[in-house]
N, C-alpha and C positions, 0 to 999 in steps of 0.2 A: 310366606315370603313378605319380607318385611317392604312397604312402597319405600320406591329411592327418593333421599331427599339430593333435588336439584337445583341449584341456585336460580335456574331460570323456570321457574317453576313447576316442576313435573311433579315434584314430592305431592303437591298440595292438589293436584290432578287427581294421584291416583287416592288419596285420601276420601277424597268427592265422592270419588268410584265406590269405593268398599261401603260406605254410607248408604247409597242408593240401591247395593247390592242386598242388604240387610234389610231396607224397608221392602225389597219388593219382595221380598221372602215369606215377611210377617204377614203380607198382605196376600198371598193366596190364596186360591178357593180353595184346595185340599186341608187347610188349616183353620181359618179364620179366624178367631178370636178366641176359640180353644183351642189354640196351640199354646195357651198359656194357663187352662184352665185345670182346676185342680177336683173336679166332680167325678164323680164315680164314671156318670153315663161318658163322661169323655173320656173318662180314663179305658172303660170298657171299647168304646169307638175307636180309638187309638190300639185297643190290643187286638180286638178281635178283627177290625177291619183289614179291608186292603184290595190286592188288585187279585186278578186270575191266575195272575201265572207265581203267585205266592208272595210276592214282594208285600211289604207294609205298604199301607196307604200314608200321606203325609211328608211333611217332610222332617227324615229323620235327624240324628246330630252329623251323620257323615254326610249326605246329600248337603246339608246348610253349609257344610265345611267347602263342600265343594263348589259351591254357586259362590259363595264367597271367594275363593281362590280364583276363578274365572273372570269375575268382575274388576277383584283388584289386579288380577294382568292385564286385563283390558286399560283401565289407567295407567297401567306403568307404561305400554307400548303408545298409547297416545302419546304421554310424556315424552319415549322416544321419537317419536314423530316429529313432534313440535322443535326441537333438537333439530333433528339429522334434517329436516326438509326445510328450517330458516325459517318458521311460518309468523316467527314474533322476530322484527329486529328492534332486539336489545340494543343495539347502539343507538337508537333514536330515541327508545325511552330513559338511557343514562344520558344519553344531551340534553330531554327536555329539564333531566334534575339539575341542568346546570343552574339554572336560575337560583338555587339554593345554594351556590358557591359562596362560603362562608370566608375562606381563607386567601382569595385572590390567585388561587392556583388555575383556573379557567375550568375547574369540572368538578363533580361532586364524588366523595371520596369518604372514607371512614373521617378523618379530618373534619370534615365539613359536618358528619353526623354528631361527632362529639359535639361540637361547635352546637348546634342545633338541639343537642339534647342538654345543654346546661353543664358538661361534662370538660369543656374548654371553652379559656377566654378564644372570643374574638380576635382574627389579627388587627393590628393598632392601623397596618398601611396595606391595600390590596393589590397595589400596583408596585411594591418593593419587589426590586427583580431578583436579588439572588433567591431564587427558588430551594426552598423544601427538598430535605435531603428524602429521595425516597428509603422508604421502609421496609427492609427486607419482608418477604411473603409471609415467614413463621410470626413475624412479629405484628402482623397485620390480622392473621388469623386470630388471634389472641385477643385483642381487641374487639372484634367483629364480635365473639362471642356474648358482647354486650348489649347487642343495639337489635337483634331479631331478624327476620329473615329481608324483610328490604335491604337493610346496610347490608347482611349476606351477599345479597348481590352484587351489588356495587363491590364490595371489599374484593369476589373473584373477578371482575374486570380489569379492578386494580392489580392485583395481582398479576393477569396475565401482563400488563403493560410492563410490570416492574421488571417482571421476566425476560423479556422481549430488552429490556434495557440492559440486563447483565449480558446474555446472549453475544450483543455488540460489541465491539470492539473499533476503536478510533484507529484509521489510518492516518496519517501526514507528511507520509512519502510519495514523491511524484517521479516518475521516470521521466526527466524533461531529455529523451535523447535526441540530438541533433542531424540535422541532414547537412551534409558538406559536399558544394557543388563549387567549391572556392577551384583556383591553379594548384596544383602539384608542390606540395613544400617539401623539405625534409622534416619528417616528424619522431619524438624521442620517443624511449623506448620506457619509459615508468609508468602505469596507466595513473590516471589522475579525473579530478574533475577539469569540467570541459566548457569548451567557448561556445558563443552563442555566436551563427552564424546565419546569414538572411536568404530568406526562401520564403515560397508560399506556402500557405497552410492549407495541407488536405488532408480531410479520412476518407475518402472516397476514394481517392484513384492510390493505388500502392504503389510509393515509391521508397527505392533504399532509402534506408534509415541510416544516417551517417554517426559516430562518435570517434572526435579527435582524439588522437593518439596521445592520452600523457601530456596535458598542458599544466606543467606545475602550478601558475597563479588563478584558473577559475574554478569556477561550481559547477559541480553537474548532480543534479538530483537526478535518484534512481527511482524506480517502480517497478510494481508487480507485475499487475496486468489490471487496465481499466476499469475491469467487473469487481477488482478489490475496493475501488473506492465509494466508499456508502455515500449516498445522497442521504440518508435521514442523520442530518447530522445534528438534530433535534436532541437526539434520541442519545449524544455520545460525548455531552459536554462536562468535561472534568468538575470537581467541584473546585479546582485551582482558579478555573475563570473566574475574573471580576466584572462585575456588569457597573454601566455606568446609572447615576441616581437619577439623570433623569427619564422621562416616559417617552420621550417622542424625539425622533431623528428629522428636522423639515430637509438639511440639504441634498436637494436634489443634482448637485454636480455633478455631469456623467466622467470619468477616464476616458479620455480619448485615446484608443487605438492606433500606434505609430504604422508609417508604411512600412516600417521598415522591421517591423518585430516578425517571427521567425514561426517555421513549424516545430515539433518538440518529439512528436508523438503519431502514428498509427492507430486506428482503433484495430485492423488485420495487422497488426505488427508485431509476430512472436516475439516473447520475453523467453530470453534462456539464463540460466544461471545455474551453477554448479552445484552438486550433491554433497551431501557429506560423505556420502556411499560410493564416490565416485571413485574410481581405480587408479594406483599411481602405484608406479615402481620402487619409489622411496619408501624406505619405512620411515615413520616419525621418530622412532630409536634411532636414524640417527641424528636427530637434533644434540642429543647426549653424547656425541662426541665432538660437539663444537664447545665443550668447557663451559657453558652454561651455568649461569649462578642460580641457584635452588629459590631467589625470593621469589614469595606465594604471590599471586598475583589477587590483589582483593576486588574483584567483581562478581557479584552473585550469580550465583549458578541457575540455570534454568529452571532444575529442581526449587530452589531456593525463591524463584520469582513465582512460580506455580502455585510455592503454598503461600504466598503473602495474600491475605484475605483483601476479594478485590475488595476496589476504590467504591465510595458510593457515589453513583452518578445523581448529579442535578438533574430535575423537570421543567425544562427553562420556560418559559411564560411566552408564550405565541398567538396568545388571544388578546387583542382589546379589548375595553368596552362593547364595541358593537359588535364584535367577531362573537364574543360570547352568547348574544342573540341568534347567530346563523350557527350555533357549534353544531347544531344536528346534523343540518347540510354539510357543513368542512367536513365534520366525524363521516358521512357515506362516500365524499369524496375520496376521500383520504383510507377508506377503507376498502376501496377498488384499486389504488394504489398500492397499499400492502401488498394484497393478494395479486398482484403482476399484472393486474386487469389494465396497461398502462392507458390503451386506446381512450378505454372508458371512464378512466380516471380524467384523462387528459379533458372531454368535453365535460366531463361535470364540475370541473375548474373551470374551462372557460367560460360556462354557462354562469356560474356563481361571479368571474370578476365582471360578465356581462351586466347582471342582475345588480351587483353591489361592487362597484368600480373602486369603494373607497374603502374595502378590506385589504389590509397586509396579507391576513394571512390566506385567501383565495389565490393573490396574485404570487404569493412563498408557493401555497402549493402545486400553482399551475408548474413554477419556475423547473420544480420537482419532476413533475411530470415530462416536462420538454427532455431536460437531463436525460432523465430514466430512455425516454423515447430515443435520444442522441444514442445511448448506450447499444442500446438495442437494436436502431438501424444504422447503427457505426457511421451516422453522419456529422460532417462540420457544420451544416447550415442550421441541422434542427439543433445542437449545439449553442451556436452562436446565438438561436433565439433565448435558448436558458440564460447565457448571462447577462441580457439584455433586460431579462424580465424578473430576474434577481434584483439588481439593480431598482427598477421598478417598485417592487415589494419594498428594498431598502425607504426609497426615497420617500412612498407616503405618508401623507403625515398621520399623527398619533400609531405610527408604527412603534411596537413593543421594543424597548431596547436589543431584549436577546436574539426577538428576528432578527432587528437589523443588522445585528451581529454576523448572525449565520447564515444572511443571503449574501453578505461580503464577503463572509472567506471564503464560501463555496466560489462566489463568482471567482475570488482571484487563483482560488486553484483552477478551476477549469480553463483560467485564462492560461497561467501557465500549460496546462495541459496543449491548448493549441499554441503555444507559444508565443503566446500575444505578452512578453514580459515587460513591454514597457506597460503597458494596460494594468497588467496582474500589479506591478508596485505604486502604480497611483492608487487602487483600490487599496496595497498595503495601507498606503502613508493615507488614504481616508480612515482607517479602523481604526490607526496608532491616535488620532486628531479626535477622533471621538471615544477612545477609553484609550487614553493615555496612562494608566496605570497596570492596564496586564500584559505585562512582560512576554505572556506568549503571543501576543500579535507583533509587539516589539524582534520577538527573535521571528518569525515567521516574514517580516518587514526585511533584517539583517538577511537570509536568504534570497530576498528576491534582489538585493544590490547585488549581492554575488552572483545571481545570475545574469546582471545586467555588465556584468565584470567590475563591477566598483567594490571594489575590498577595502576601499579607505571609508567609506561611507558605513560598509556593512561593518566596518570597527571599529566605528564612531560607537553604532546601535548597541553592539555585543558589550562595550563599556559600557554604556549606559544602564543595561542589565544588570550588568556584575556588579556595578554598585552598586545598586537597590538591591540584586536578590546575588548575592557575591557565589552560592551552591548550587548554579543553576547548572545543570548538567550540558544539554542541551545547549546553550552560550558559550560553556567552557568551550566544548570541540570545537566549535565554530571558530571559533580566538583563536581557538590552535593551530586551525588548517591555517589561517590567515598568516598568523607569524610565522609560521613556517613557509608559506607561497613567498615572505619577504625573506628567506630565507634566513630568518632567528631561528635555529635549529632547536640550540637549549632553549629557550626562552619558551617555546612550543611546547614541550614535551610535560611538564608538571599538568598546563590544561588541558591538553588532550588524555592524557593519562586520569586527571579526575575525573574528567566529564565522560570519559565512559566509565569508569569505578563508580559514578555517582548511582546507573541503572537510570536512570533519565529515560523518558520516551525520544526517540530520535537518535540515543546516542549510542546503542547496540548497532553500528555499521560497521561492514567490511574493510570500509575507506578509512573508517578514525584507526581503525587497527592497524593499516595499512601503513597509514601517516606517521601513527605512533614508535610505530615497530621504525619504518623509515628511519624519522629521527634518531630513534636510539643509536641505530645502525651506526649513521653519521659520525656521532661524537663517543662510539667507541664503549656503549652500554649492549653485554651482547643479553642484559633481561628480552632485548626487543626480541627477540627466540620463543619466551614466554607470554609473548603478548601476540602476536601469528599462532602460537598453537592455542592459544585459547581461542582467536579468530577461525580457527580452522576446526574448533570443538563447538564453536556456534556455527558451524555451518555457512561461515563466511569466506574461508578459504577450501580449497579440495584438499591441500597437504599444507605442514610447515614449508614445505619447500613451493608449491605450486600455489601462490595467491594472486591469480589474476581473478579479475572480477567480472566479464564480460563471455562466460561459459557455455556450453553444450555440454548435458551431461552423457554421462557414458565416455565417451571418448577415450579412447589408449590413451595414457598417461605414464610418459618417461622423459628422464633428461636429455638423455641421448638415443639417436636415430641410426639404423645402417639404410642404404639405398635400396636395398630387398625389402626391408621395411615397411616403407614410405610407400614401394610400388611403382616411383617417378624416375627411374631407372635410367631411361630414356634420356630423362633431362639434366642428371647427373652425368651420364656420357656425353652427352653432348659438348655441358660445361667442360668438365675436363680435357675436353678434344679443341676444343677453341682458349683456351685459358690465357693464353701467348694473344690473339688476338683481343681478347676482351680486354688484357692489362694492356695492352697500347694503346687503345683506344681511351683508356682511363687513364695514362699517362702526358697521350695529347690534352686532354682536356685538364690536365693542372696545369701545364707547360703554357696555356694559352693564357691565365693567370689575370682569367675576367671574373674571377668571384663566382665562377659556377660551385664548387665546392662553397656550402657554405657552414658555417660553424654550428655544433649541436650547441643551443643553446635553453636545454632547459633544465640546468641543473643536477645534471648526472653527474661533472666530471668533479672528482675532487681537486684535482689537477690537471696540469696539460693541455693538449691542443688535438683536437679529435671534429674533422669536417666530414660534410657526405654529397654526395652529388646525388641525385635520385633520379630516375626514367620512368618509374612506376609507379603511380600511389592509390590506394584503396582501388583497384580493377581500371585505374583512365592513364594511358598514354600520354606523358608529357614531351609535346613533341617538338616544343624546342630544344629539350635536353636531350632526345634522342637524336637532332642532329651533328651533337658532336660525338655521339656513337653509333652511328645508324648499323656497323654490322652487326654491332650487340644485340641494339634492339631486332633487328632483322632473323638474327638465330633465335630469340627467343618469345619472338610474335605463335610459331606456330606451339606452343606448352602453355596450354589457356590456364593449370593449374596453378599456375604462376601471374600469368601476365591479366585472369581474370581474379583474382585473388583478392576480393576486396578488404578483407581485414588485413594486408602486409604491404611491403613494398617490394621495387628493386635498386638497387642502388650501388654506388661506390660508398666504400667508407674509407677517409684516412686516418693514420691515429700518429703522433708525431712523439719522442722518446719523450717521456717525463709524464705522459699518461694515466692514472689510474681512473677507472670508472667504477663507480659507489656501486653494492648490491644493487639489482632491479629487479622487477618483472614487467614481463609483457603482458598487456590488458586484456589477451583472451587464449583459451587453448582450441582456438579452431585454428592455428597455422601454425608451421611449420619451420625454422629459418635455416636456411644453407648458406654456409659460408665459402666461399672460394679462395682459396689464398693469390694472391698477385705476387708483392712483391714483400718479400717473409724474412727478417734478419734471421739471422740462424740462433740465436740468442734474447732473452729477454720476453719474449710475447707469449702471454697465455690467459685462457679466459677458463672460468670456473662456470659449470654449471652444476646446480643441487652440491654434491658433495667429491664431484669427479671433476677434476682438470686437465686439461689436452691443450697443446699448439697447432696454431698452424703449419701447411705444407704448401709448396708452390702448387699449383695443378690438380692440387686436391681439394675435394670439399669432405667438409663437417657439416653434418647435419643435427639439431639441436631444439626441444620445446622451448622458446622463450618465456613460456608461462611460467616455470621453474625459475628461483632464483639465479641471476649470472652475475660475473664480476669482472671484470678484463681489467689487465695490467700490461704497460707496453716501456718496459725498463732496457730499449734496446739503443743503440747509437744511430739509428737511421731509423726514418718512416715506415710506416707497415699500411699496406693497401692489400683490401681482399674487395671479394663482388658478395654483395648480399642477393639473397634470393628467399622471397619468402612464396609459401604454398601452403593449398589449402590439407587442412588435418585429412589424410586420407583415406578416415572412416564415416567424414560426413558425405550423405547424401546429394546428389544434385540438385532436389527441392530445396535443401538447407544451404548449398551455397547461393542458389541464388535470393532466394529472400532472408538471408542474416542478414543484418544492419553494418554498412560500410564502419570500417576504423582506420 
């Protein structure tokens, strides 16, 4: 058996072995110096000799073979040993070769060996930050083959890192969802990006999670789930980034923290969102009977992006001068960090910024640690200290450019995370003042005004892009949602339409399809058909017809509902048994003619005049409006399915003759909406849901998924008034209604 050769030395172990095993053979008394002799009398010694029980004396060729085989096991399982029980750490002996860091990369590398053996010039500058494209494994392999078993080593070190770098993948999606503790409004029915509303910030104590219903002009960032978002963000920086020329960051200005900035986020805060697998009663055949025009739509297919040979990621420079002296220490820090060992990561950072106060990179990777620890005990406070200590890292001086880079965006995502977004956009507008030329902090900047609601600001930034990098994908959407929140319908639709054609990071969303398809809708392009079922073939819609974005998957999926269905039986009778009563009470209150009905105002209507009066919103009783309906409210206080219902509402609606209301959907399929008719012309009123249209009846209600597209038309000579009633999907759970996030 041949000894293994092991890069961390075991090959050369068992080699030792088999050596030792040979001399002690030759050196035996049954043998001794004629075991090689060629005389008769030993040759005679040798034949005639031996033991009692008949065996030859000596040792024979099979016996040598065998003592030989023994011994070289013996080495090879040492070898294993030394392995599997850690008894050598290697990372301490490729830190000490940092000192031989030829190339300015902060560690020593096949690179640094050519360098050293005369095989490559020197680099001209060791502190140039765009970092060294790593080198794929096979092509490191290759090279190694030159320099012997040391650089061997190092080269699989290498190796595993480069590994560990493709493995990664960059997130830059934040779920910033909002909690709404606001009065009771009337809210529209289009899901949309959302407002930022004021509250305090907790992950400790669970409370609903609010997202406004459909606010056409703001932003709302979406997210996975927390654990998605990598802290080693070292490890995931494109080689698009541009590092700024010089070596050190002195200003220490902190962002101050408004009072008034908001929660965003739960660390216990389920994330739901819809399947592609998810069941609906439509088929998508019949998209093909809405006359649909056949253009292809050019956005690369998933297949298509799977085989595009990744990106090569940069090794961005995280060491100084002096940090390169302690690499040994960061490298064991940092490598109880890897392996989840957070606790123990945590003191051998602070032990290291105790010792040497004036490393970046101890105080980066405490920052790391706190994060990681936030994560894991789902706290705000241990949280709050990571970006404080970010910060920190940024500020000291002779900090490496690319740290300082990558303690400020983490900082300003995690600000956003707790929804500290006036904080997160000053750290924006510090990164854009210190690399004023990479465009992706620029747009990353353009997002955080839109979360602050300033779109004229965030459209200053996205031109500013467009001119320097006019293909930026990412920028386009962004322009797009904007002119279209000003309601430029055409004007929108060329950027949103490239800037997800472009395949851009960020720009594969549900919402630009959403917006896209939208517009098209608008000005009378039915491609937007083509662009929903592509959204709904990425797994961004559940059907062409059903694209809400705020899902529970599983859930029964159809347009239309019967009251056996639903199960709320109950509250269908009831409704229909009071009908007469509920429309007079909605009658007094237009009649009283104080602005209680107040106008939809966010862009649904093409036309017309279409008001609502609401008593319900997201599960809280508005109870001033129930006093100009109290028996309403009073019948339907006891049907919690309804009246606790936080993602719906209840309300009046009026729609006044010359009406049409644009395609929509509703922002989630966890409810239900019932409509009651009041007071019904006999002529003119009908709404379309998915590909089936019905009117209303006096006394009667329809029940209806609004997550499905709808459409109403009210081409009648008098007003039409019915009662909304929305409830919850009634195949979720009672767990799931009470902790889904309010809408």
């Amino acid at each position: 058996m041949a000894p293994r050769k092991n890069a961390k030395g075991g090959g050369g172990h068992s080699s030792s072995s088999s050596s030792s095993g040979s001399g002690s053979g030759s050196g035996s008394p049954s043998t001794g110096s004629s075991g090689s002799s060629s005389s008769p009398g030993a040759r005679r010694e040798g034949k005639h000799g031996g033991h009692k029980n008949g065996r030859r004396g000596g040792i024979s060729g099979g016996s040598f073979f065998t003592w030989f085989m023994v011994i070289a096991l013996l080495g090879v399982w040492t070898s294993v040993a030394v392995v599997w029980f850690d008894l050598v750490d290697y990372e301490e002996v490729l830190g000490k070769l940092g000192v031989y860091d030829a190339d300015g990369d902060g560690d020593f590398d096949v690179d640094d060996a050519k360098v050293l053996l005369g095989l490559k010039e020197r680099s001209t500058s060791e502190r140039s930050f765009p970092a060294e494209e790593a080198k794929p494994p096979a092509e490191l392999e290759e090279q190694a083959s030159d320099f012997g078993t040391e650089v061997q080593n190092v080269e699989d070190e290498v190796k595993e890192q480069i590994q560990s770098l493709h493995q990664e993948s960059a997130h830059t999606e934040y779920d910033l969802k909002l909690e709404a503790d606001g009065p009771a409004e009337p809210q529209p029915e289009m899901e949309d990006f959302l407002t930022v509303t004021a509250g305090d910030d907790r992950f400790e104590v669970l409370e609903p999670e609010a997202v406004h219903e459909e606010i056409e002009d703001n932003y709302h960032m979406e997210e996975t789930a927390s654990q998605d978002h990598p802290n080693d963000m070292e490890e995931m920086m494109s080689e698009q980034e541009s590092s700024d020329p010089s070596e050190a960051v002195t200003d220490a200005d902190e962002p101050q923290q408004d009072a008034e900035e908001v929660t965003h986020k739960d660390y216990d805060e389920p994330v739901h969102e819809h399947s592609e697998k998810e069941g609906t009663a439509i088929s998508d055949n019949a998209v093909e009977d809405s006359s649909i025009i056949s253009e292809e739509v050019n956005v690369p297919s998933v297949e298509e992006q799977q085989d595009t040979p990744p990106v090569k990621k940069k090794k961005p420079k995280l060491l100084n001068k002096f940090d390169k002296t302690i690499k040994a220490e960061l490298d064991a820090a940092e490598k109880l960090r890897k392996r989840g060992k957070i606790e123990e990561a945590m003191n051998a950072f602070e032990e290291l910024v105790r010792k040497y106060p004036q490393s970046p990179r101890a105080r980066y990777g405490k920052a790391q640690c706190e994060d990681d620890l936030a994560e894991k005990r789902r706290s705000n406070e241990v949280l709050r200290r990571a970006i404080e200590t970010y910060q920190e890292a940024a500020s000291l001086p002779d900090a490496p450019t690319e740290l300082v880079k990558l303690s400020l965006k983490r900082r300003s995502e995690r600000q956003q995370f707790l929804g500290h977004m006036r904080g997160s956009l000053l750290t924006l507008q510090r990164l854009v003042q210190l690399f004023p030329s990479d465009t992706t902090l620029k747009n990353d900047l353009g997002v955080g005004y839109l979360l602050m609601g300033d779109n004229d600001s965030a459209k200053k930034v996205y031109e500013e892009v467009l001119n320097v990098t006019p293909n930026d994908g990412f920028a386009k959407v962004h322009y797009g949602f904007i002119l279209k929140a000003q309601n430029k319908i055409a004007e929108s639709i060329p950027y949103l339409k490239e800037g997800i054609e472009s395949g851009d990071p960020g720009t594969d969303d549900g919402r630009f399809y959403f917006h896209l398809g939208d517009a098209m809708q608008r000005v009378g392009n039915k491609e937007a058909y083509k662009w929903y079922e592509l959204g709904h073939k990425r797994g961004h819609f559940a059907s062409v017809w059903q694209r809400s974005l705020y899902n529970v998957n599983g859930l029964k999926a159809q347009p239309w509902w019967t009251p056996r269905e639903t199960g709320y039986t109950e509250l269908v009778k009831s409704l229909e048994r009071n009908w007469k009563l509920i429309r007079d009470e909605g009658l007094m209150v237009m009649d009283k003619a104080k602005g209680l009905f107040l106008p939809e105002d966010e862009n649904l209507r093409e036309k017309g005049d279409w008001s609502q009066f609401t008593l319900w919103q997201q599960g809280r009783k508005n109870e001033n409006a129930c006093k100009g309906a109290p028996k309403t409210c009073t019948l339907l206080e006891k049907f919690s399915e309804t009246t606790g219902c936080r993602r719906g509402q209840i309300k009046y609606s009026i729609m006044h003759p010359g009406t049409h209301v644009w395609p929509h959907t509703g922002p989630t399929n966890c409810r239900l909406r019932m409509h009651l008719g009041l007071v019904i012309p006999k002529e003119g009123c009908k709404i379309r849901c998915a590909n089936e249209t019905r009117t209303w009846e006096e006394g009667k209600v329809l029940i209806f998924d609004d997550s499905f597209e709808h459409e109403v038309w009210q081409d009648a000579s008098s007003f039409r008034l019915i009662f909304i009633v929305d409830v919850w999907h009634p195949e979720l759970t009672p767990q799931q209604r009470r902790s889904l996030p309010a809408i």
